[in-house]
C-alpha positions in Angstrom: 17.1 -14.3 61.4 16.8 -12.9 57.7 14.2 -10.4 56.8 11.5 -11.8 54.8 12.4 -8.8 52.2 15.7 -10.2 52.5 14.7 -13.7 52.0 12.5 -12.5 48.8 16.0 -10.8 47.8 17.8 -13.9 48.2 15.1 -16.7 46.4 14.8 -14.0 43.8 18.6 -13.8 43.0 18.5 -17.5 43.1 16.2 -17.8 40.6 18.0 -15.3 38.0 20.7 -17.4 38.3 19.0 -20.6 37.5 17.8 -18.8 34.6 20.9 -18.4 32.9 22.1 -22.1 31.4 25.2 -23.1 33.2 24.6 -19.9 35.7 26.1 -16.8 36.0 29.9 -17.4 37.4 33.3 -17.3 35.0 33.7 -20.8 35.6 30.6 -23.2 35.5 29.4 -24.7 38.5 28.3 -29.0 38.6 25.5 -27.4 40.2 24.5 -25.5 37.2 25.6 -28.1 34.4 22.3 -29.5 33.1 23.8 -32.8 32.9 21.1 -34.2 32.0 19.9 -33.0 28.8 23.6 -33.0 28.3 23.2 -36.8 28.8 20.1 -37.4 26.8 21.3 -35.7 23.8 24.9 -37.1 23.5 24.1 -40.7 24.9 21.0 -41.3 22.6 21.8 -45.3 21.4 23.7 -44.9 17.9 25.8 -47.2 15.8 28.5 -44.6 15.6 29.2 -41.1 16.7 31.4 -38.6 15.9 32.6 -35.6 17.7 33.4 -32.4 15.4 35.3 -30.2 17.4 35.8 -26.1 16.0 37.3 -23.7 16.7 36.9 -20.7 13.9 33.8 -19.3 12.2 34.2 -21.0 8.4 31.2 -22.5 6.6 33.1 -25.4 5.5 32.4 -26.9 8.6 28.6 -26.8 8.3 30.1 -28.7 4.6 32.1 -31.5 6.6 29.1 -32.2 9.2 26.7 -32.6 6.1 29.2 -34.4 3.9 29.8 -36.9 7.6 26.0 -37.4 7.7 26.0 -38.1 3.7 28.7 -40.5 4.0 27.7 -42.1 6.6 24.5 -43.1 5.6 24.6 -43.6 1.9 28.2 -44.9 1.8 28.4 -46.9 4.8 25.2 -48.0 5.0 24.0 -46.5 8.6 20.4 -45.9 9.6 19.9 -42.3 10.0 18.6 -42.5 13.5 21.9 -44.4 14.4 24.1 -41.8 13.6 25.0 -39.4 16.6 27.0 -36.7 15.5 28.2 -33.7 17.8 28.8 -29.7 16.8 31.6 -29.0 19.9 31.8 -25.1 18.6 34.3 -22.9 20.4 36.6 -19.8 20.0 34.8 -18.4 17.0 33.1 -20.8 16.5 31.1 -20.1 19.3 28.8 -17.6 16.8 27.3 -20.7 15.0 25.2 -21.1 18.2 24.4 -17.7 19.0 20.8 -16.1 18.1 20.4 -13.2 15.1 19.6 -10.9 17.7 22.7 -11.3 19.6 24.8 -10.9 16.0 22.9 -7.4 16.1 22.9 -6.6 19.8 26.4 -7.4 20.3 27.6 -6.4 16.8 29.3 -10.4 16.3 30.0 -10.0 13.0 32.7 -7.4 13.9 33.6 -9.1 16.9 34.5 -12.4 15.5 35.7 -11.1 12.4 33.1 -12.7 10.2 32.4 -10.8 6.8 30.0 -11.3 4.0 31.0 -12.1 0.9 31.0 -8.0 0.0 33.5 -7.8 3.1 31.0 -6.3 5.5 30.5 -7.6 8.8 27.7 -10.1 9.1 24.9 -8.4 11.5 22.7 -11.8 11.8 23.3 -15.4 11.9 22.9 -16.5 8.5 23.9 -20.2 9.1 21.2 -21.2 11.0 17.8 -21.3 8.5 17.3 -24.3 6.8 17.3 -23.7 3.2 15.6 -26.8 1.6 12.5 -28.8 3.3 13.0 -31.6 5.9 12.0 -34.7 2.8 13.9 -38.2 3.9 13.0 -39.5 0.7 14.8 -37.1 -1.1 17.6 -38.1 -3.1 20.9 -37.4 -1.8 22.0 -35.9 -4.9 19.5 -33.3 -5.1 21.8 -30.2 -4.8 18.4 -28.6 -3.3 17.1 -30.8 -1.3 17.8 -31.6 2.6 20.8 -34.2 1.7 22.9 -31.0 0.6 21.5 -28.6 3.0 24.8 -27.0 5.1 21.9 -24.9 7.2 22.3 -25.6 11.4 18.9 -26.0 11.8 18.5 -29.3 9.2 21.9 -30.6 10.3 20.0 -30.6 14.1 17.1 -32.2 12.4 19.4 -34.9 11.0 20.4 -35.2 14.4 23.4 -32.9 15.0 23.5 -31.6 18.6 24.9 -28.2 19.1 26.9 -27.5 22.2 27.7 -24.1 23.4 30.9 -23.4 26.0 29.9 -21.7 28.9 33.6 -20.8 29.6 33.9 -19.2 25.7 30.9 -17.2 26.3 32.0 -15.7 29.8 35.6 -15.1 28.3 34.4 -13.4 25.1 31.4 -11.1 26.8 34.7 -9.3 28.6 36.3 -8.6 25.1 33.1 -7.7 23.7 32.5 -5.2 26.7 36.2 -4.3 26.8 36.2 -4.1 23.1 33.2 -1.7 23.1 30.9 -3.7 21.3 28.2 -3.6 24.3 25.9 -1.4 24.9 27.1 1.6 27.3 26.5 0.5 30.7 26.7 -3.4 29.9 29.1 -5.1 32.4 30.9 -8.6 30.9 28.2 -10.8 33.3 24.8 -9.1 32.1 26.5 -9.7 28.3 27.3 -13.6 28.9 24.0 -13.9 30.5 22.1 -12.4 27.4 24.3 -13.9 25.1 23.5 -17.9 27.1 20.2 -16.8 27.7 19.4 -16.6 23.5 21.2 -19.4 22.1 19.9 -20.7 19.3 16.9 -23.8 19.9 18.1 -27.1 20.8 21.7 -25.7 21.5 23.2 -27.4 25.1 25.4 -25.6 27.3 28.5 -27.0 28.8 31.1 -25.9 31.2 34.3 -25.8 28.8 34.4 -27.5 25.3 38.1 -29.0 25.8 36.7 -30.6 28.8 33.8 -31.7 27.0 35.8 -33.1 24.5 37.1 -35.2 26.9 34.4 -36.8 28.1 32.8 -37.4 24.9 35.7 -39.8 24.1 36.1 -41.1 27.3 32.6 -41.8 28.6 30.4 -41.5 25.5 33.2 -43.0 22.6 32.7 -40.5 20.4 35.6 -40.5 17.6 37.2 -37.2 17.1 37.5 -34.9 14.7 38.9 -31.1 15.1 38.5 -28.6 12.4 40.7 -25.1 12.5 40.9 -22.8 9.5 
């Protein structure tokens, strides 16, 4: 019979495993999948969705998911709340749903490769903030207003869903540990478990993005678009 010390042990590791979205192994567990949410978000009723799979860091994707919005809407005629539109981010891509902090923490911007437009590594997330001020009755040619904001956070308040690849993360924390881009001392699970534990808000984890793709055109009918720079 276990120890109630041992038992404590036991519940307690349980629980900092829960704690971490999609849980602490390489590979993703069902048991950890927040299926869900995962449901929820990409199952919403729409008209039409769209899938926007990518795989490098480039803002002209944040450009093609606003422009897919624009054109849906104004030039095809959808209601915005019938639009569903996924963010499948992976490889590099990955950053676009990680926290500033973790850009700092883990130093991304050197990581990934991602430069400012002075050729220095970025340090913070500079995609996410929304730059203009959520106004639906804004016109769509108001190079200011929300129509033409690229930002993550407006596309997710047009109704973009961010998902984040649990298999990505686990992968990259061992290059960023290997790489030296850690803190001393950091071990590749304690760095995938910071880095899924500070996402950015709304973001969804799931257990690989090419299987996710998958079912979002299988089960969900999503039509598919990849982007790689």
């Amino acid at each position: 019979m276990l120890s109630s010390s041992a038992l404590a042990a036991g519940a307690t590791t349980a629980a900092a495993k829960a704690a971490v979205p999609g849980g602490t192994s390489l590979v993703e567990r069902r048991s950890h999948f927040d299926e869900a949410a995962f449901a929820r978000a990409v199952g919403r009723p729409a008209q039409i969705r769209q899938l926007v799979e990518s795989v490098a860091f480039n803002a002209t994707t944040l450009n093609n998911v606003k422009n897919s919005f624009n054109g849906l809407q104004f030039g095809y005629g959808y209601a915005a709340g019938e639009i569903a539109l996924v963010m499948a981010n992976h490889g590099a891509a990955t950053a676009w749903g990680l926290t500033s902090p973790m850009w700092t923490k883990y130093r991304l911007g050197e990581f990934y490769k991602i430069d400012d437009d002075h050729g220095k590594p970025l340090s913070v997330n500079t995609a996410y903030a929304s730059k203009a001020a959520f106004d639906p009755h804004a016109s769509p040619d108001d190079e200011r207003g929300m129509y033409q904001d690229t930002s993550i956070a407006m596309l997710q308040r047009r109704g973009a869903v961010v998902l984040a690849c649990h298999t990505a993360i686990e992968e990259q924390s061992r290059k960023i540990v290997a790489g030296g881009f850690a803190p001393a001392g950091a071990t590749p699970t304690e760095v995938a478990d910071d880095l899924l534990r500070h996402l950015i808000p709304g973001a969804i984890v799931v257990p690989s993005m090419v299987a996710t793709v998958a079912v979002l055109q299988a089960r969900y009918r999503y039509t598919y678009l990849t982007l790689a720079f």
